[in-house]
Every structure is written in C-alpha cells, then in structure tokens.
C-alpha positions as CSV (number, residue, x, y, z in Angstrom):
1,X,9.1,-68.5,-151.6
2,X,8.8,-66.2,-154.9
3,X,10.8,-67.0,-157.6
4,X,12.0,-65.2,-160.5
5,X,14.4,-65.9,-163.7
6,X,16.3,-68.3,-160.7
7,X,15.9,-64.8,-158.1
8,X,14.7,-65.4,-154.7
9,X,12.9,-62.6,-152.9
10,X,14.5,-62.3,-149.7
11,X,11.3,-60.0,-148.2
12,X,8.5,-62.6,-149.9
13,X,8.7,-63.9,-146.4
14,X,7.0,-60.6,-144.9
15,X,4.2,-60.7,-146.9
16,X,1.0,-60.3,-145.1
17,X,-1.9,-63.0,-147.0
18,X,-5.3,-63.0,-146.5
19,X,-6.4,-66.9,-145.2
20,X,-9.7,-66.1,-144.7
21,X,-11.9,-62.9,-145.6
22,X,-13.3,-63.2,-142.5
23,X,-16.4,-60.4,-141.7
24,X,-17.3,-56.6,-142.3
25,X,-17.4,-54.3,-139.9
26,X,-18.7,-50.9,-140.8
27,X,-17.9,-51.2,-144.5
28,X,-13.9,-52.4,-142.9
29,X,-13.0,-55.6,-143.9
30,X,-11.8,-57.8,-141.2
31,X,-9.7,-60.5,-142.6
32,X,-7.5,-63.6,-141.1
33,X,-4.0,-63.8,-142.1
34,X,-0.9,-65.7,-141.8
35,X,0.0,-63.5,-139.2
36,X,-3.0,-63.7,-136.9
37,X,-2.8,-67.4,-137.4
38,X,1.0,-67.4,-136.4
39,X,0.2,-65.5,-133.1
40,X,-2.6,-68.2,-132.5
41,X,-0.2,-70.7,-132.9
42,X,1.8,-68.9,-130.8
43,X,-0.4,-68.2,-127.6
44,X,-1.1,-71.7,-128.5
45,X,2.2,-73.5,-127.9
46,X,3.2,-70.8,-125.2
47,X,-0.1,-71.7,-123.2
48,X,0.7,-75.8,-123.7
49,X,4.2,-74.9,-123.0
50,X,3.1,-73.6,-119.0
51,X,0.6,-76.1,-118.5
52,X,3.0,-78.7,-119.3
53,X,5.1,-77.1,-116.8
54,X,2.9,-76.4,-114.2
55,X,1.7,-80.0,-112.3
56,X,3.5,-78.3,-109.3
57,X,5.3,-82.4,-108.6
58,X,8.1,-82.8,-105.2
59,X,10.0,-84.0,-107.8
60,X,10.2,-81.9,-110.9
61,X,10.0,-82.8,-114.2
62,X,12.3,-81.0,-117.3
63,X,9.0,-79.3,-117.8
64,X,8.0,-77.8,-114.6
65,X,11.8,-77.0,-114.0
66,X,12.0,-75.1,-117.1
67,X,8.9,-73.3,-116.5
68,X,10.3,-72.3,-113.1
69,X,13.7,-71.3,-114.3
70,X,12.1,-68.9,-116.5
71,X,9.4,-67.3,-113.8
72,X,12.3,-67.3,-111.9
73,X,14.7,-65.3,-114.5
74,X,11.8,-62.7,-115.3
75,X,11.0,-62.5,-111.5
76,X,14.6,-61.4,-110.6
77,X,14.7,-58.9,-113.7
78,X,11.8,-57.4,-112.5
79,X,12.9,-56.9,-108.6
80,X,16.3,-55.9,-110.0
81,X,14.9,-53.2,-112.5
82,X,11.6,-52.3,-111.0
83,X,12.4,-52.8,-107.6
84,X,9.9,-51.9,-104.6
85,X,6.2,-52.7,-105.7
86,X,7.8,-54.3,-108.8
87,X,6.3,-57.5,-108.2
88,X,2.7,-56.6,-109.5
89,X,3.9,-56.2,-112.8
90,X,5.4,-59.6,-112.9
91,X,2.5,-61.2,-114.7
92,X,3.0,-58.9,-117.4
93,X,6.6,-58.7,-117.6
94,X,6.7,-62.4,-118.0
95,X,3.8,-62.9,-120.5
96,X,5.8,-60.5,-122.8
97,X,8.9,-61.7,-122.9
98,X,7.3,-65.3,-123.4
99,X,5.1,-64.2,-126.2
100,X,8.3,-62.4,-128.2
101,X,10.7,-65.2,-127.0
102,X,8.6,-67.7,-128.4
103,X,6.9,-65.8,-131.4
104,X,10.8,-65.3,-132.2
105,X,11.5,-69.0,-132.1
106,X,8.6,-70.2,-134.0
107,X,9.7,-68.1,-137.0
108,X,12.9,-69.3,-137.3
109,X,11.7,-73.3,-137.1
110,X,12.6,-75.1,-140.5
111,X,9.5,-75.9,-141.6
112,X,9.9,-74.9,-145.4
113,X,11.0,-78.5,-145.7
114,X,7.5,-80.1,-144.7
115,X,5.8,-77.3,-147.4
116,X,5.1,-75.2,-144.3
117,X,6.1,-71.5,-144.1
118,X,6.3,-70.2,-140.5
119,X,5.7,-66.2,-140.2
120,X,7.6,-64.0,-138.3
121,X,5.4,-61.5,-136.8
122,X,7.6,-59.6,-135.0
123,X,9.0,-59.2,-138.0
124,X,6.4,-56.4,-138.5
125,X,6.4,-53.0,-136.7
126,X,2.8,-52.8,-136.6
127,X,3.1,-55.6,-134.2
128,X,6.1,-54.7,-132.4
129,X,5.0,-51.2,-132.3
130,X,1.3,-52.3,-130.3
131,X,3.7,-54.1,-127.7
132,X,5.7,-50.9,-127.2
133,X,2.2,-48.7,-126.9
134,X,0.7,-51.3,-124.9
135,X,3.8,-51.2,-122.3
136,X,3.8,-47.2,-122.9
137,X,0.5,-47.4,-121.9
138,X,1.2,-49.1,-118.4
139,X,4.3,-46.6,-117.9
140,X,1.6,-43.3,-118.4
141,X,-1.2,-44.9,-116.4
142,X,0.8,-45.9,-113.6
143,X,2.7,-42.1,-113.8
144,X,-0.2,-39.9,-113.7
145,X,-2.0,-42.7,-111.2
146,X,0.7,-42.5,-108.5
147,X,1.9,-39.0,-109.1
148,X,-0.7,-37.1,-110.9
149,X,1.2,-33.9,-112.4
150,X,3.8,-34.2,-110.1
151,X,4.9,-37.6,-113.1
152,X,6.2,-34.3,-115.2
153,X,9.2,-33.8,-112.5
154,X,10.9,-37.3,-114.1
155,X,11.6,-34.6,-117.0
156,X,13.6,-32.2,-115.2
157,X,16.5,-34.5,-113.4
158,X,17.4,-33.2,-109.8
159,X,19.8,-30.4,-110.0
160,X,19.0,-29.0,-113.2
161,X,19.7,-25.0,-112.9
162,X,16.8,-22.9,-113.4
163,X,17.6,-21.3,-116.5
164,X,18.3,-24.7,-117.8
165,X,14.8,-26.2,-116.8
166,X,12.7,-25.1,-119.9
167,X,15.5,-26.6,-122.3
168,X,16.4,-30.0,-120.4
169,X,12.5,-30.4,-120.0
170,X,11.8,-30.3,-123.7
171,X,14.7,-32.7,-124.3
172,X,14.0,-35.0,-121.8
173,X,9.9,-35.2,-122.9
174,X,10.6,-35.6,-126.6
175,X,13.3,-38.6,-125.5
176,X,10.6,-39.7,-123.5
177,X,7.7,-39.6,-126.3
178,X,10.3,-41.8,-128.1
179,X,10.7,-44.6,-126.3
180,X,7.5,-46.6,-127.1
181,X,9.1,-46.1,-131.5
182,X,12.4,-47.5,-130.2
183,X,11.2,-49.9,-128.3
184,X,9.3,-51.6,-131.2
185,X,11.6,-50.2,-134.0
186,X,14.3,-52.2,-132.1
187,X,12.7,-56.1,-132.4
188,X,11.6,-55.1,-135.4
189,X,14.7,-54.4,-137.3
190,X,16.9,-57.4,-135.3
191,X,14.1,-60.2,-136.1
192,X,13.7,-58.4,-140.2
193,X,17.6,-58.2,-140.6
194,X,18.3,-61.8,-139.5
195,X,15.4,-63.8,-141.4
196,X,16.2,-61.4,-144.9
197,X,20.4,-62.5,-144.5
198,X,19.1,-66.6,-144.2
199,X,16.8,-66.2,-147.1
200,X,19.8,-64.4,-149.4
201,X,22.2,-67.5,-148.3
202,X,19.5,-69.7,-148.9
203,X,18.9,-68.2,-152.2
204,X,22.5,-68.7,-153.0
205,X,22.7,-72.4,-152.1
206,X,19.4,-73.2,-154.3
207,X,21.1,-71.1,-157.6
208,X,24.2,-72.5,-157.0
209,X,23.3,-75.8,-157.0
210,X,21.1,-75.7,-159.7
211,X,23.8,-74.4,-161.8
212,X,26.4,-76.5,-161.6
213,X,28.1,-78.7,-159.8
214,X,31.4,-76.9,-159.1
215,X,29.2,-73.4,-158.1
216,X,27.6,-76.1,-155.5
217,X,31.0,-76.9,-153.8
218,X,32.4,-73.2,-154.1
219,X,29.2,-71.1,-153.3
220,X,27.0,-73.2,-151.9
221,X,28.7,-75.2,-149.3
222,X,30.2,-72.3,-147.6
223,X,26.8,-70.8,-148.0
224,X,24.9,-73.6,-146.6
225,X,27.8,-73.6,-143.3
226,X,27.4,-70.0,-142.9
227,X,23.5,-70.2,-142.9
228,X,23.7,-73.4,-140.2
229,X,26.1,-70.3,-137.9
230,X,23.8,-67.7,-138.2
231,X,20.6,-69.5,-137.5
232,X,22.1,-70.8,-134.5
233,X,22.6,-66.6,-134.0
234,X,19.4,-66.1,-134.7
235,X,18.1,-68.5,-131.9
236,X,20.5,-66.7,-129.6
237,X,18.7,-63.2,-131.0
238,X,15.6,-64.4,-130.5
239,X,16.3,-64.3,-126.6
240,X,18.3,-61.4,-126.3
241,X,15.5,-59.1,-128.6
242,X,12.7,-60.8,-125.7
243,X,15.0,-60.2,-122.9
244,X,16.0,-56.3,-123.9
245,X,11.8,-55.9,-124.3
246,X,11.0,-56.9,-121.2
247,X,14.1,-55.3,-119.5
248,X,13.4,-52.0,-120.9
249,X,9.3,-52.3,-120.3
250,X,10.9,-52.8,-116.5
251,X,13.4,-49.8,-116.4
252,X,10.5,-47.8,-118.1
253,X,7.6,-48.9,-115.4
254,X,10.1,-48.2,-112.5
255,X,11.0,-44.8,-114.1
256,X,6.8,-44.2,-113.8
257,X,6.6,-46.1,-110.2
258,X,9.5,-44.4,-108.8
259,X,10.4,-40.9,-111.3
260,X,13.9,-40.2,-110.1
C-alpha cells in the first residue's frame, strides 16, 4: 500500500514487481512477478480444489458435490449456447471460467491483514486480453477447419440484398475483429473498477481514523459498512465477469461451429 502526506494510492495495487530476475533470453529479460506467482497460486488452489472434489464416492461429499454442480453448470451452458458438437469444447469452457472465477476470488481475499497482498491479475488487460485471443483463436481455427472460405458467409446474415452485401460485410467483419478487445476489455475494467472503489473506502477509513475520533464515527464507519456491501458485490462480480467469459467464448465457438 503506498502512502503519501496520509494519501493512499488506490492503483498501487496494480503494480506489476519483479520477485525474481529470473533468466535472459536473447538479450530479453525474463522476470517472475507477483502476477505470475498469483496465477501459480491460482492453477494451484483450482487444481487442489478438483482433486478434492473428484474421489468419485456413492455418497458425495461437499467437495465432490460442488465440483459436480459446477461441471454440471458449465456443461449445460455449453449444450445451451454451443449446442450440437458443443460437448468437445467442454474441457475448455470449464477450465476458463474456473481459472477467472477463482483468479477473481483470490484477489479479493483479505489478506492485507496477515501482511500479505493478494494480486488481481485479471485486473490487467494483458492477461485478459491473451484469454480473449486464446478463445479467438479456437473460434478462427474451428471456422476456417469446418468451413474453409465458406466461414466468411457468417458476415453477410441470410437475406442481406445484394447491393447491401459489400457494406453489411464490412460491418459485420470489423464487429467481428472486435470481439476478442471486448471480450478482455470487459473483465478487465469490472475486476479494475471494483478493487480501485475498496481501496478509496479503505483509504478513507485509515485517514479518518487517524484523524480524529469524531471523523472515525462520521466517515469512517459508514465507510467501513459500505466497503463490507461492496466486497460482498465484488464476490458476486467475480462470478458473473467468469460466467459472461465463458458464455460469450460459447456463443462465439457456436457462431464458428455452426455460422448462421
């Protein structure tokens, strides 16, 4: 947390740092930071998380239950989005929204108190932006693989008046070209927004209460209730940001599986 005349930089928290200089690769510097060691932890707990849940008993445990009821959440929102054939991206599907949902909910866990500052690396849109390429990627392969050329029809919708077809092509490729900077842009923004608005409250409980006693009751009480409210939104964002990236990856996929 950087600290200033009492100030509290609310975007200190993004800050990329260097843990280890790691090794050079053709005069590049390839360096470990806080956020490669946050997506270790991550890939980390998310792998203990399914093995944990995965000891296949008659009688479930809270584990193995959860496990399925989340297989079994991404399983339906891939045969409801991707439909026939969809089922072969399930491994996929699921692995993403796992990895956001719980990358998200790492970065919000209060660990500031133990001297421990988890990072949010979906925070980031160079890492947001890879998972959008990397399910852009998926959507182009499987076009071309399937359709070949005929993958450029899903730019001209069925109807489309001849004279109409150069202009509604343009549109619809450019809209297209798009998606992958939206797609990341969007968890991006939601997971930056939420985490800069808790550090600003939190900055005003800490000034408050170092002030005086009387700015501690008037500011920083109703400060510290409204930061309590919108971490418990945050959780709730957390889900919805990994559930609208894997939903979308879907509805793109089945656009490139199916075209129109």
């Amino acid at each position: 947390m950087a600290e200033e005349s009492g100030k509290i930089d609310p975007m200190h928290q993004f800050e990329v740092q260097t843990i280890w200089d790691g090794f050079n690769i053709a005069g590049h510097q390839i360096a470990f930071t806080n956020s490669a060691l946050w997506m270790c932890v991550t890939v980390v707990v998310l792998w203990a998380f399914m093995a944990a849940g995965m000891k296949q008993q008659v009688v479930p445990g809270r584990m193995q239950m959860l496990v399925e009821n989340f297989t079994g959440f991404v399983a339906k929102l891939v045969d409801d989005n991707i439909g026939k054939g969809g089922r072969k991206y399930l491994p996929y599907v699921f692995s993403l929204f796992m990895f956001i949902l719980f990358a998200n909910l790492l970065g919000l866990l209060p660990l500031g108190i133990f001297g421990l500052h988890p990072f949010t690396f979906t925070s980031h849109f160079t890492i947001t932006g890879v998972l959008a390429i990397m399910s852009f990627s998926i959507v182009l392969i499987v076009g071309f693989w399937k359709h070949g050329f005929h993958f450029f029809s899903l730019f001209v919708p069925a109807g489309t008046p001849g004279y109409m077809v150069p202009l509604i092509f343009c549109i619809e490729l450019i809209s297209f070209l798009f998606r992958p900077f939206s797609l990341g842009l969007r968890l991006f923004v939601a997971m930056t927004a939420g985490h800069i608005l808790l550090k600003v409250l939190a900055g005003f409980v800490i000034n408050s209460a170092n002030s005086a006693v009387h700015w501690g009751v008037i500011v920083g009480l109703p400060s510290f209730l409204l930061m309590v409210g919108i971490s418990a939104l945050e959780v709730l964002v957390a889900g919805i940001q990994a559930y609208v990236f894997a939903l979308l990856t879907s509805l793109y996929i089945h656009d490139a599986e199916h075209l129109h």
